[in-house]
N, C-alpha and C positions, 0 to 999 in steps of 0.2 A: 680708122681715125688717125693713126701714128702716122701709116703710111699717105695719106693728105697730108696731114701738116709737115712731115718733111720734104712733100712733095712740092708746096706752096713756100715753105723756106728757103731750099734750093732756088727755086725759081724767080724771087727775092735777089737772093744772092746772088746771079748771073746777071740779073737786071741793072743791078747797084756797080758789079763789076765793069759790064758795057756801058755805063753812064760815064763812070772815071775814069777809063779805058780810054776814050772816044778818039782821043787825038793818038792813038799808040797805034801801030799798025798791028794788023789781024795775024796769030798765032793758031797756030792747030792745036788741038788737045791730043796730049802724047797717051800713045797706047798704054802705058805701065798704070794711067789713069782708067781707065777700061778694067785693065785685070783686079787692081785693088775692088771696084765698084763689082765686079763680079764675085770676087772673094765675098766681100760682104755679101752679097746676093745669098751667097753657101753659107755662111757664118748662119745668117738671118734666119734662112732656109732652117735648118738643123734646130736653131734657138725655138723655133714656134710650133716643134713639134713634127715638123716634115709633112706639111699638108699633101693631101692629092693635088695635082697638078692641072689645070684644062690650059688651052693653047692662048684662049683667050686673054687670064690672068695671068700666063707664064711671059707673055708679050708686053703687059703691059709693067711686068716686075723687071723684065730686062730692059725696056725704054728708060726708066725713071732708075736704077741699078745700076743702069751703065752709063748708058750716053749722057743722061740729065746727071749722075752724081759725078761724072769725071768731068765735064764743065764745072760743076758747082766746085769740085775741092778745084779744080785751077783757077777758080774764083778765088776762094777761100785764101791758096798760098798768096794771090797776087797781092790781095789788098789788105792780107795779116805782114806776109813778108818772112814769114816764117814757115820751115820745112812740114814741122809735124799738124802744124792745120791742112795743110794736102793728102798725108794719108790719116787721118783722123774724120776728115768730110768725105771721103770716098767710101771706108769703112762705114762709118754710122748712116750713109746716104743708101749704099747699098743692101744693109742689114734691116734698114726702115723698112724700103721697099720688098723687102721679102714677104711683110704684111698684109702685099695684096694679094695673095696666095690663099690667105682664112676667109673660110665661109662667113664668120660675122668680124667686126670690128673687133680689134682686139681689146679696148678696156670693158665691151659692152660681153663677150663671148662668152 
């Protein structure tokens, strides 16, 4: 469950970002955005216990951990303006998704 609704916020956020964005020309998302959303991925990883891993989960934790949390925190810096909401959304982006790792939801498990 954690890991949907930060997954659905994120994706909020990136939407609202490209909405206000529109007339700005297109920037890449910098790698140091990737390593934090991985971080958390481990943080995450560790905090819930160190599940077994299948390939299947492990993919869909690095899709929404990486790539989807380091657009959202370059989301996040653009339209706060501020430094520490960029590694602040990549951390909690990444550690959320670490949740899709548990065999059940985690507030139901």
């Amino acid at each position: 469950m954690i890991a949907v609704a930060a997954a659905l916020a994120e994706i909020v956020l990136i939407l609202v970002h490209r909405v206000r964005a529109a007339t700005e020309p297109g920037s890449h998302t910098p790698w140091r955005g990737m390593a934090v959303g991985l971080l958390g991925c481990l943080i995450g990883w560790l905090v819930v216990g160190r599940p077994e891993t299948a390939w299947s989960d492990l993919s869909l934790t690095l899709v929404f951990g990486v790539v989807v949390a380091s657009e959202a925190a370059h989301a996040a810096r653009t339209l706060s303006g501020r430094s520490w909401t960029w590694w602040g959304a990549a951390l909690l982006s990444g550690a959320a998704a670490a949740t899709w790792l548990l065999p059940d939801p985690l507030p139901f498990g």
